[in-house]
C-alpha positions, 0 to 999 in steps of 0.5 A: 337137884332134880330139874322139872320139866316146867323149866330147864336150865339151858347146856352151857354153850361157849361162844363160838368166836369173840366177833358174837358180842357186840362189846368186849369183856367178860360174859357171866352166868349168874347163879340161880336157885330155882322153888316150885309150889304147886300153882307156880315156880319162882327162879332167884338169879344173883345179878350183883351190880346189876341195876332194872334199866341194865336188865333184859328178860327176852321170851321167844318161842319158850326160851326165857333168856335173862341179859344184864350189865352190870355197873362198877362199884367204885364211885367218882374219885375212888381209885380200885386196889382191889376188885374180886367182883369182876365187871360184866355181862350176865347171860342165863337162858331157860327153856319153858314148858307149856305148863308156864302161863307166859302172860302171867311171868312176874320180875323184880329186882332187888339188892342184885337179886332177879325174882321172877315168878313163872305161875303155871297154868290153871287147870281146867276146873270139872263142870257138869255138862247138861244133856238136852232131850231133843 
């Protein structure tokens, strides 16, 4: 897969020491496919568990950074015997270009699937310029 210079996947990057989170448990990087048309690209990120009041999608200075909790499945009563979905935090950041119309970035959440829609910018359209004699 070839990468566009609208958006990046950031370098994975390991925490430098366990005192960083703010909570103890596991720290996740959902997976991501990422389609581009011509007027925008849209990134599917599989959050599974993950529900829109434990979603945070944070735009600063170009970087997209997508924080989510998941919550655990088993319900009140029910005991595990066994879990292969391990519970925890999603981390996934994006660096945007200037391509990206930021105030038009659309999100939803549905079934643990995020679909953010990132539309490019429109590109200025050709007009005629009039020439004035005097």
């Amino acid at each position: 897969m070839t990468e566009t210079k609208e958006i990046q996947a950031k370098e994975k990057q390991e925490l430098a020491a366990p005192a960083e989170q703010t909570r103890p448990g596991p720290v996740f990087t959902p997976a991501v496919d990422i389609f581009e048309t011509e007027n925008e690209i849209t990134l599917l990120a599989d959050l599974p568990g993950v529900e829109s009041d434990g979603l945070k999608i944070d735009l600063r200075e170009n970087i997209l950074t997508l924080t989510a909790d998941a919550r655990p499945w088993e319900g009140a009563g029910e005991a595990d015997l066994l879990i292969e979905d391990e519970i925890g935090r999603f981390f996934r950041q994006f660096t945007l270009s200037e391509v990206i119309d930021q105030d038009r970035i659309d999100a939803r959440l549905n079934d643990g699937v995020l679909r953010l829609t990132l539309p490019k910018v429109e590109k200025a359209a050709p007009r005629k310029i009039s020439i004035k004699a005097g």
